[in-house]
N, C-alpha and C positions, 0 to 999 in steps of 0.2 A: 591255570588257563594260559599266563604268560608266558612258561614251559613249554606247554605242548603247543601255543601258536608257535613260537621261536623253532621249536623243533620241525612244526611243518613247513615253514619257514624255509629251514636250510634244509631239508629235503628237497623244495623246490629247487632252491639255489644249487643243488647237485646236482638233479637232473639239466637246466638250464645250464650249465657248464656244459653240457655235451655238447652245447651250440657254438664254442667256441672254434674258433677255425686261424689256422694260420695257415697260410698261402690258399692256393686253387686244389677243390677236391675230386674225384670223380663219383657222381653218385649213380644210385640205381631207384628207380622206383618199382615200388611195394606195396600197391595198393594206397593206401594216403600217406604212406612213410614213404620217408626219404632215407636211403642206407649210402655211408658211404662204400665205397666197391671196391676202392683201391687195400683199405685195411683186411674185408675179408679177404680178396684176394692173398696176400700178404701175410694173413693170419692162418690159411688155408696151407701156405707152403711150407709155415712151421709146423705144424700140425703133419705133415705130408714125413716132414725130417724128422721129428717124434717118433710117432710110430711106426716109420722104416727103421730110425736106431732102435729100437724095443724091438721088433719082429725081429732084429739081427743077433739083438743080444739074448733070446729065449729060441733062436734058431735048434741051436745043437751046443748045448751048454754041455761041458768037459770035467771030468774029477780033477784033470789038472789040467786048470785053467789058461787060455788062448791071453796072449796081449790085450786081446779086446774083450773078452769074458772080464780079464783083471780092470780093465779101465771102467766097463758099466757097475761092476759090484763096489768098485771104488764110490762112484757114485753114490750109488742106491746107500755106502754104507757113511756118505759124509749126509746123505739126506736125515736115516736114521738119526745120526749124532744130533744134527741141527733141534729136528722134533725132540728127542729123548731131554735134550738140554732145556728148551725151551717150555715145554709138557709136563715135563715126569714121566711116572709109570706107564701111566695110561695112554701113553704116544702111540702105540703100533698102529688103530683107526686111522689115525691123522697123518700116518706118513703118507699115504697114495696123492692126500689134496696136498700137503705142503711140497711132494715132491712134484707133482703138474704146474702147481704155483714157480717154483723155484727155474723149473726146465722150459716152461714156456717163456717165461721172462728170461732168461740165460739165452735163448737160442731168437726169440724175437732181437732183444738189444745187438746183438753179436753179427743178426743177419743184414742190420743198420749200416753197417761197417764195413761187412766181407761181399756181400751180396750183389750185384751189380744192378740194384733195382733200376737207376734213371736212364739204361736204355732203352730199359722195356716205356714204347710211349703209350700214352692213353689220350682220352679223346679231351679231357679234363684234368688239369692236377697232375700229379707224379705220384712214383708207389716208393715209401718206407718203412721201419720199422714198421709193426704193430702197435707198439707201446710209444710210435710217436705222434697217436693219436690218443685227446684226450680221452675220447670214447671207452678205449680197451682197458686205458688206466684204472676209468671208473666202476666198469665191469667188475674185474680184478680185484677192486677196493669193496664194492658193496658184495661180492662173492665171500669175501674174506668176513665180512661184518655178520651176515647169512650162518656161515660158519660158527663162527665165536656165538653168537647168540642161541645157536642148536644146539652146541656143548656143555651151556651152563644150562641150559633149561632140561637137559638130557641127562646130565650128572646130578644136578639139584632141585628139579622140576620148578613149582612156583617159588620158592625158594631163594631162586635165583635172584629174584628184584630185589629181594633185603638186602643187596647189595649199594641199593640208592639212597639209603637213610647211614650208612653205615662212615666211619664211627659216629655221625650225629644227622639227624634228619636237618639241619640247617644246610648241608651240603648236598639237598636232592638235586636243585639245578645243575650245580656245576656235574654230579654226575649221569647226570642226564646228556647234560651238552659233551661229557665226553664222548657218548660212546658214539655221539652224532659227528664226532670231529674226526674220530680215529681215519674212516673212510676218505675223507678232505683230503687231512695228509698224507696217507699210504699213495693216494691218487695222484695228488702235485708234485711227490716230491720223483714220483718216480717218472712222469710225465713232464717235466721241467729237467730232467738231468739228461734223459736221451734230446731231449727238444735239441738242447744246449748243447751237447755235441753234436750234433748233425751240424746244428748250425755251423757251429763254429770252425770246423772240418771241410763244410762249403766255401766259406770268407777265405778259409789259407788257401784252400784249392784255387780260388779265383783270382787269388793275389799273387800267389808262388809257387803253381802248378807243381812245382818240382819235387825237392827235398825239404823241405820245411813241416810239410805237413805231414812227411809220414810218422816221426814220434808221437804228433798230435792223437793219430789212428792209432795207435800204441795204446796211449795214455786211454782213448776213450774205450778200447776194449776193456782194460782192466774198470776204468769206472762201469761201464757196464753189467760186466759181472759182479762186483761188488752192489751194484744197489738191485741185482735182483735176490742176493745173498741179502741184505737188506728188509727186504720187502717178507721174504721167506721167513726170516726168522722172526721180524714185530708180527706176522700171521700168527707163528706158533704161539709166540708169547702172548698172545690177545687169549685165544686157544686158552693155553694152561690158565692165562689169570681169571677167565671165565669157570673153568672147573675150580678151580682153588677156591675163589671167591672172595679171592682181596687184590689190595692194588699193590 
């Protein structure tokens, strides 16, 4: 019973993180919810740049392939790799979500940076990333948790739990608490690393408008892509360790 309080527990605790707010937001109302506006907005425009690059790259695809034919198969074929590495065999299912995972987060972090969001004004708050709300991080994180939990239960049906006493039922807590943590992390950390550049890209910009902070812009692109590279790959590997059925 101390388990499963503890676990509903920090399920609260996760949903309650969505309340957390840094600066002024712009909302919408919803009936008795409160939606922030600025992220869908924002989240709308990646989504917008998604699947205009997809309609472009299944346009008129060529036996010998265009510049840009070569750069989406590139893609498509470092996505494969990621899952195949991370999975195993059984990866071809999983590349569609690992690769939505990997290009939403790729093209939200990137759009933080290049984008010219803080002209556009709003009535409330200002518009960035996506994933510089905690909101989409946790989306994101319990999407991915959704995931892993359908694979092991889909590969090894009931089966699946014998995972929680294994190698010795002394260890069911802590594997309980894991799988309740995995979402935590995948959420903060990725939630915390764009926060942290924007920030910090702000502070140079206000102090030394000039040359200073464009390396900074540099620096944060590549952290960027890297933690959605990141994020993509502990998905898959959550993924494979649920069909395998070890740690």
């Amino acid at each position: 019973m101390n388990v499963l309080s503890y676990s509903i527990n920090t399920l609260k605790g996760l949903y309650d993180i969505s309340g957390v707010e840094v600066g002024q937001h712009f909302y919408w109302q919803v009936g008795g919810f409160q939606i922030h506006g600025q992220v869908l907005i924002t989240s709308w425009v990646v989504i917008a740049i998604l699947l205009g690059s997809a309609a472009l790259a299944v346009r008129s695809p060529q036996t010998i392939p265009t510049s840009g034919q070569n750069f989406f198969e590139y893609v498509l074929e470092f996505i494969r790799d990621v899952s195949k590495t991370q999975i195993g065999e059984e990866y071809r299912p999983w590349v569609p979500f690992i690769g939505t995972m990997f290009l939403f987060i790729f093209v939200s972090n990137w759009s933080g940076a290049l984008l010219p969001w803080k002209i556009i004004q709003l009535p409330h708050g200002e518009l960035a990333a996506p994933t510089n709300d905690i909101n989409t991080t946790v989306a994101l994180a319990l999407l991915t948790s959704v995931a892993y939990f359908y694979a092991g239960l889909t590969k090894r049906g009931l089966g699946y739990f014998g995972k929680y006493i294994q190698p010795t039922p002394i260890l069911l807590p802590i594997n309980i608490l894991e799988d309740f943590t995995k979402p935590l992390s995948l959420s903060f950390r990725l939630f915390g690393n764009i926060l942290a550049d924007e920030l910090v890209v702000v502070v140079l910009v206000s102090l030394v408008p000039l040359v200073v902070p464009i390396p900074v812009m540099f620096l944060g692109l590549f952290t960027s892509g890297i933690q959605a590279l990141i994020f993509a790959t502990l998905a898959a590997a959550y993924i494979g360790e649920s069909m395998e059925g070890h740690h």
